[in-house]
Structure formats: structure tokens, C-alpha cells
NUSE-226536 format. One line per 5 residues: number of its first residue (from 0); their letters; for each residue x negated, y, z of C-alpha. Coordinates in nm, 4 decimals, decimal comma. Each point is the difference from the previous one (the first is absolute). Layout:
BEGIN
NUM	A	X Y Z; ...
***
This chain:
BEGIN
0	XXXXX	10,6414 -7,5778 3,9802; -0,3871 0,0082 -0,0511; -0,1360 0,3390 -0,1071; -0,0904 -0,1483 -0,3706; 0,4093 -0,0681 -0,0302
5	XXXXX	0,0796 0,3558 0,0825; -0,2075 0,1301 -0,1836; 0,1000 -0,1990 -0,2886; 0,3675 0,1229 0,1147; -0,1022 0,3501 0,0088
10	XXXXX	-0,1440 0,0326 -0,3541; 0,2538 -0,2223 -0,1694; 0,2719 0,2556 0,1465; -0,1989 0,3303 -0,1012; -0,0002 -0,1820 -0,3373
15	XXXXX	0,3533 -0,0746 -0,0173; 0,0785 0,3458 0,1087; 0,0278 0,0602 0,3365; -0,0124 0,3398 0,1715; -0,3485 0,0943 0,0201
20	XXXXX	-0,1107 0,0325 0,3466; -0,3037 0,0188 0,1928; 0,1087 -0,2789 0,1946; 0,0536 -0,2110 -0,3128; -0,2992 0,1460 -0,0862
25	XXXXX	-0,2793 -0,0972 0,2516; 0,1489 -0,3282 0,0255; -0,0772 -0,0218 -0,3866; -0,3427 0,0920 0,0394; -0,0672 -0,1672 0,2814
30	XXXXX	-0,0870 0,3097 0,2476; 0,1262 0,1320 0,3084; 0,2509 0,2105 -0,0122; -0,0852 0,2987 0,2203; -0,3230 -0,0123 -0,2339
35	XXXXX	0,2430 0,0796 -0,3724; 0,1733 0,2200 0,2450; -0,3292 0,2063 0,0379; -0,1525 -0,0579 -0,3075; 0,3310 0,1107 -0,1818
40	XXXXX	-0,0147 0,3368 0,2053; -0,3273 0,0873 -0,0270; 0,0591 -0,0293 -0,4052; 0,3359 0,1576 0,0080; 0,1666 -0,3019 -0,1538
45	XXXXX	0,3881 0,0918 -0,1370; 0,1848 -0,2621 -0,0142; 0,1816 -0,0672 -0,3448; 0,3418 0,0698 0,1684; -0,0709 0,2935 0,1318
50	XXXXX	-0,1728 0,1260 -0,3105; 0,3311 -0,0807 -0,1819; 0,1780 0,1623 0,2690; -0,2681 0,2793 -0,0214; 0,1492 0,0687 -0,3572
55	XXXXX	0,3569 -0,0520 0,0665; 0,0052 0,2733 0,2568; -0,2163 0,2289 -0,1900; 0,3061 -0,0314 -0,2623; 0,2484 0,0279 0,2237
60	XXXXX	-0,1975 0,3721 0,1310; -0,0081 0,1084 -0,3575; 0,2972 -0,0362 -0,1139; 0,1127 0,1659 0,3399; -0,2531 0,2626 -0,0860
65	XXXXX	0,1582 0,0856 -0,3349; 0,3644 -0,0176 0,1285; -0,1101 0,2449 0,2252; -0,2097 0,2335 -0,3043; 0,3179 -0,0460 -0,2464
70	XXXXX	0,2129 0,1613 0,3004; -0,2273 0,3019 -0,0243; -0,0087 -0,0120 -0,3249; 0,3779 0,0403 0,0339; 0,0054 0,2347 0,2444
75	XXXXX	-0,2670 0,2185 -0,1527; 0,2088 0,0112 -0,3534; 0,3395 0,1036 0,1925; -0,1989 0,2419 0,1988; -0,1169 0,1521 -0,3197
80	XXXXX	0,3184 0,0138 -0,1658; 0,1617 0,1865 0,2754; -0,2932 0,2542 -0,0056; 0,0070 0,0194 -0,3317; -0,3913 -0,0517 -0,0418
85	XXXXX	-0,2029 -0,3135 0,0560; -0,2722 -0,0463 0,1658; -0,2478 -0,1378 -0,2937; -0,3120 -0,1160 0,2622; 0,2543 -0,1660 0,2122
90	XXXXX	0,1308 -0,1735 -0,2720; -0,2766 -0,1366 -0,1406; -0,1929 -0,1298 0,3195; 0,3140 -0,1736 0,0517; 0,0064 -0,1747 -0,3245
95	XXXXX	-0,3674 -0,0471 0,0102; 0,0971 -0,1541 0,3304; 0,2663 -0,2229 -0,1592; -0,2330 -0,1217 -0,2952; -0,3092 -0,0932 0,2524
100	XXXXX	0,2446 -0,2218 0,2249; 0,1167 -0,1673 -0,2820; -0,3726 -0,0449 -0,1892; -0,0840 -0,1560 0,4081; 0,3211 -0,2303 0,0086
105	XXXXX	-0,1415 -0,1241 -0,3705; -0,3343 -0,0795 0,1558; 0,1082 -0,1330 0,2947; 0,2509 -0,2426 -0,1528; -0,1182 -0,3804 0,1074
110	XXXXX	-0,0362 -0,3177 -0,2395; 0,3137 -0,1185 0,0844; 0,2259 0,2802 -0,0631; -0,2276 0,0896 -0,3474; 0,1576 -0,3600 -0,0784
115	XXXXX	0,3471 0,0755 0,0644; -0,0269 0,3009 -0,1821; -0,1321 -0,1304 -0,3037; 0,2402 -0,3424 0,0036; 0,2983 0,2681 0,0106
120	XXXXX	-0,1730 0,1856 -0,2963; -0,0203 -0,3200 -0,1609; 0,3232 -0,1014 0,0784; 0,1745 0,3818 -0,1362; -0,2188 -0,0657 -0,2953
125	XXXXX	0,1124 -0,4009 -0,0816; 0,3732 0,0874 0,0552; -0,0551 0,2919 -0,2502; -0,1562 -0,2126 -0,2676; 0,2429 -0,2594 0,0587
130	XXXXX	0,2974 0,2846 -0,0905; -0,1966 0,0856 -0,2559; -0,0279 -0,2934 -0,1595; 0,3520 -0,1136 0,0407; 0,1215 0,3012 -0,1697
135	XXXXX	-0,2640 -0,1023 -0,2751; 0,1937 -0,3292 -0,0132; 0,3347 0,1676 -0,0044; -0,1045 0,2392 -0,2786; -0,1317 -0,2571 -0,2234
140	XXXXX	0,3271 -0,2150 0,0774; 0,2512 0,2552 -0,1189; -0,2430 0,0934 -0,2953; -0,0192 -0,3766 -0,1448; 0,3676 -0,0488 0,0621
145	XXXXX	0,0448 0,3177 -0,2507; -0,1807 -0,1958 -0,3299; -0,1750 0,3049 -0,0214; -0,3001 -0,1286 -0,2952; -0,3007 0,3192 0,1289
150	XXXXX	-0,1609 0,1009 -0,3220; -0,3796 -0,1292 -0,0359; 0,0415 -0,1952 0,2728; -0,1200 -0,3689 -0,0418; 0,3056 -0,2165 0,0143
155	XXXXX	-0,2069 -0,3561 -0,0419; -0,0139 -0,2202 0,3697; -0,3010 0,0222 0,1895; -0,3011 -0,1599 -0,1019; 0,1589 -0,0581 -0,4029
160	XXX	-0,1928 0,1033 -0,2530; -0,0404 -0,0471 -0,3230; -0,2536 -0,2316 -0,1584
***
């Protein structure tokens, strides 16, 4: 295959999705190899995937990390209520502990999961106007099937009026 085809090759399959890989890469853009290789260290390129993976373990250490502060929490508050006193300072640098891994968990989230979130927000909120409106539905069932006539209220079909 002459070097036009693979290149060709190489950037329909970065556009198409393919891993992203220096290899892919220079045979994109028509270099060596060895020379992205450098040029990518001597920028400090990060790869997408490992920024991704960058976050993903970052989560994984915080949520470790507050595991581990809510077990002193624990143990601090049973400590205390064996001693009959608690210890206020430890307490709250603790809790200030807690509330600063959870503020870096909220900054650190990535796109993707921010998604998620908010398509299960939207999804809790949906089903909630859904029951919401079926109970609506219900109401104004059992309320016609009563013939109850509501006082001042305009009895006339939509969109008849008087002329």
C-alpha cells in the first residue's frame, strides 16, 4: 500500500473512532514515528485515555479517602461517647476533611459522568411528573364521574362563546 493510501487509512480510522495512538498518529501526519514519540515527550502530551483514566482513579482515591475519614469520624464519636467528652478540634478537622473531599470529587467529576448524572436527574424528575400527572388524570376522572356543577366555574366547551 503506497504511503498516500495509509495515510488516507490512518485518518479515516482516527475519524471513525479508533484508539488514538501515536502510531495512528504519525502515520496520519505523515512523520516518523520516533519523531511524535519525541516531540510528544518533550511537550508532555497525555493521551485522552489516560486523562480519562487520570480522573477515574482520582475518584476511585477519593472516595477511598472518605471511607477511610467517615471511619474516623466513627471512631472519634464512639471514642467520645465512652469518655464522656468529645473532642471538638478533632471533630471538626474531620468534617472539614469530609466536606473538602467531597467539594474535590465535585470538581473532579469528568463530562461523561456530569451526563449520567444529570440524565438520571432527568429521568427521577420525568417519572415524577409523569405520577403526577396521572394522579391529575385520576382526580379529574373520579371528580367528573360525580356531576359535581363547581360554582362560577364556566361550564360552556372550549373555545364557545357567545356572540
Amino acid at each position: 500500500m503506497a504511503v498516500g493510501e495509509r495515510r488516507a487509512v490512518a485518518l479515516r480510522a482516527l475519524f471513525e473512532g479508533a484508539p488514538v495512538e501515536l502510531e495512528l498518529l504519525a502515520l496520519a501526519a505523515g512523520l516518523r514515528l520516533s519523531t511524535l514519540q519525541k516531540m510528544a515527550r518533550r511537550e508532555g502530551w497525555v493521551s485522552g485515555e489516560m486523562g480519562a483514566k487520570g480522573a477515574v482513579t482520582l475518584q476511585s482515591r477519593l472516595r477511598q479517602l472518605s471511607v477511610s475519614v467517615v471511619g474516623q469520624l466513627e471512631e472519634a464519636s464512639m471514642a467520645s461517647q465512652a469518655e464522656g467528652r468529645y473532642d471538638k478540634a478533632r471533630l471538626e478537622a474531620l468534617g472539614l476533611m469530609l466536606r473538602s473531599i467531597e467539594k474535590l470529587g465535585e470538581l473532579t467529576q469528568t463530562p461523561e459522568h456530569a451526563a449520567d448524572e444529570q440524565m438520571k436527574s432527568d429521568a427521577e424528575m420525568a417519572a415524577a411528573i409523569g405520577t403526577i400527572n396521572q394522579r391529575i388524570i385520576e382526580l379529574a376522572r373520579e371528580f367528573a364521574a360525580t356531576g359535581a356543577i363547581v360554582p362560577g366555574a364556566d361550564t360552556a366547551p372550549a373555545g364557545a362563546g357567545s356572540t
